[in-house]
N, C-alpha and C positions, 0 to 999 in steps of 0.2 A: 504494500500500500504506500503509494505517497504521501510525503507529508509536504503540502502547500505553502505552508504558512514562511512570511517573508518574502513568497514568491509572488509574481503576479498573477493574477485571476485568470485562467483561460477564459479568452470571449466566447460568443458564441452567438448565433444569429437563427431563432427557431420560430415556429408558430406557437404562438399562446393565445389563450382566454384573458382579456383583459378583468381591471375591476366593473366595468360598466356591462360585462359580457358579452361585448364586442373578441372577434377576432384578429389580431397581427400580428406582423413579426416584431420581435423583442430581440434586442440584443443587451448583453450586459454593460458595452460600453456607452449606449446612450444615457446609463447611469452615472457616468464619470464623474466628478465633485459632489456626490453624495457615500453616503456608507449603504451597504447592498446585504443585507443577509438572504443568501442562498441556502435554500433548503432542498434535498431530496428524502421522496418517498418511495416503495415500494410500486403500489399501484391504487388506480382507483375504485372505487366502491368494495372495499376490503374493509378492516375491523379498526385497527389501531391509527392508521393513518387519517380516519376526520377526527380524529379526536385531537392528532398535533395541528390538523389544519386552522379546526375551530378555534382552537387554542391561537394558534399564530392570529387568528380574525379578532378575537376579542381582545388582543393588545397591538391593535395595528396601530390603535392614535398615537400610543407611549410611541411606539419605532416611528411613527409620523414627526412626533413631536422632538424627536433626537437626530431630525435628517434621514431617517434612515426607509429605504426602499426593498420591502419583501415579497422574495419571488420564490415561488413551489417550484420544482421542477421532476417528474415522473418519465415513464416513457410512454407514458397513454396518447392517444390522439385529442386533438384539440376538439375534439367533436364529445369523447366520453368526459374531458372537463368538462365544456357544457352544459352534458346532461348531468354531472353528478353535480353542476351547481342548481342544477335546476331541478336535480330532487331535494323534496322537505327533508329537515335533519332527521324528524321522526321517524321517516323513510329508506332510513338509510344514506340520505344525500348531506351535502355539506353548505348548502344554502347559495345567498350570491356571496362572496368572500371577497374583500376588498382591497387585494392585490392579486399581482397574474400569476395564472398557472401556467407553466412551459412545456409543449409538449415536443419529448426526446424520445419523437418514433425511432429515430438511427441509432438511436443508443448513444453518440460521438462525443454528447455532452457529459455522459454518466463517464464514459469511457476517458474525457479530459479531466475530470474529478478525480478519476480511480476509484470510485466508489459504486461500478456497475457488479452486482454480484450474480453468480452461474451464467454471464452473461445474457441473463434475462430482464432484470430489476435490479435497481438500487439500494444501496444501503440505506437507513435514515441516516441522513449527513448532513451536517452545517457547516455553514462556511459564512463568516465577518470580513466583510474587504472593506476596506480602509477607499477613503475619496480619490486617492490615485491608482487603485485599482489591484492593492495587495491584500494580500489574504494576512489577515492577523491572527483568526482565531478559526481552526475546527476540530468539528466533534461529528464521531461515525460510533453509531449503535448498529445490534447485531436487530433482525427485522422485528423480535418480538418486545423491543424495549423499548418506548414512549419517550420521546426527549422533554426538557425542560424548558420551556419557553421563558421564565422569568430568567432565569440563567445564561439565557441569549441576553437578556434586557440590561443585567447586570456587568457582561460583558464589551457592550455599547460603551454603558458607564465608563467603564475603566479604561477603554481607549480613548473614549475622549479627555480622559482626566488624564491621560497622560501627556496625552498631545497637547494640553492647555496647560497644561503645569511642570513638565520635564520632570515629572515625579512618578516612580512604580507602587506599583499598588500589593501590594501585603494579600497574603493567607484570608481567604472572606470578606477581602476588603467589600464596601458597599457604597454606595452613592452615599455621600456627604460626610464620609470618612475623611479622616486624615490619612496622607500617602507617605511616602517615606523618598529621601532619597536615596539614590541609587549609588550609593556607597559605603566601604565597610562602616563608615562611621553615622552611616543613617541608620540601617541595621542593627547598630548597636543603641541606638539611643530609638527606635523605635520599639525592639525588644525588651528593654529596660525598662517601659511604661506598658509592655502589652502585651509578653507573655504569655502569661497566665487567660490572659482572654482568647487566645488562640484554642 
């Protein structure tokens, strides 16, 4: 498996479901000077995955409100997002969701990720790329484990708190924490007050 991170984002240029559930092509770098959390899933109208979908919908304003633009991406057809926004959640579906789903019929995009599994489906993967278009942060679950969405959120946090402060962020750090610098002598005087809260 690759590890991305420091690297730059493979682009990529596919057919998606927009949020208005409109059809287009998307590509990643028309995102450039914003933060992008790239998500995959396995497939759709399956079990675990509206559960992360809804979840990513119900803090879409938080990653709105931090710059940030969230994109699903599956290897389904832009035709089965559609219909699976356009079934009830009761139903089995995931409602209208109010960022795009990507559809990676070629697989090319899973496969730029590293994260296409049996060559059929993806893993659940996340990916933080930063406003120039590096990947900061991911995280790859094995298909029956539920990712953490507040965890994505908190991870936002901390790149931006570093990029605005030249400060690293500590063990659970959280928004509106104190950071530490990034030397032996910050470390030490930040372990000296916080330890034990660890």
């Amino acid at each position: 498996m690759s590890v991305l991170v420091t690297k730059q984002a493979p682009d990529f240029s596919a057919e998606a479901v927009l949020a208005d559930g409109t059809f287009a092509k998307l590509s990643l770098s028309q995102f450039k000077g914003k933060y992008v959390v790239l998500f995959f899933y396995p497939l759709d109208f399956t079990f675990v995955c509206p559960t992360e979908i809804i979840a990513f919908d119900h803090r879409v304003e938080d990653f709105e409100a931090k710059n940030v633009q969230v994109i699903g991406c599956s290897v389904d057809s832009k035709f089965s997002h559609w219909a699976w926004r356009n079934t009830k959640v009761k139903d089995g579906g995931i409602g209208a969701v109010r960022f795009p789903l990507v559809s990676d019929l070629s697989k090319n995009i899973g496969r730029d990720y590293d994260v296409l599994f049996d060559s059929e489906k993806c893993l659940r993967a996340s990916f933080l790329i930063d406003k120039n278009g590096v990947v900061q942060h991911q995280v790859v679950n094995a298909l029956p484990l539920g990712r953490n969405i507040d965890e994505m959120l908190r991870m936002v946090d901390a790149l931006q708190f570093t990029e605005s402060h030249g400060e690293v962020c500590p063990a659970g750090w959280q928004e509106g924490k104190a950071g530490m610098k990034g030397s032996s002598e910050g470390v030490a005087e930040y372990l000296s007050k916080n330890a034990k809260k660890l």
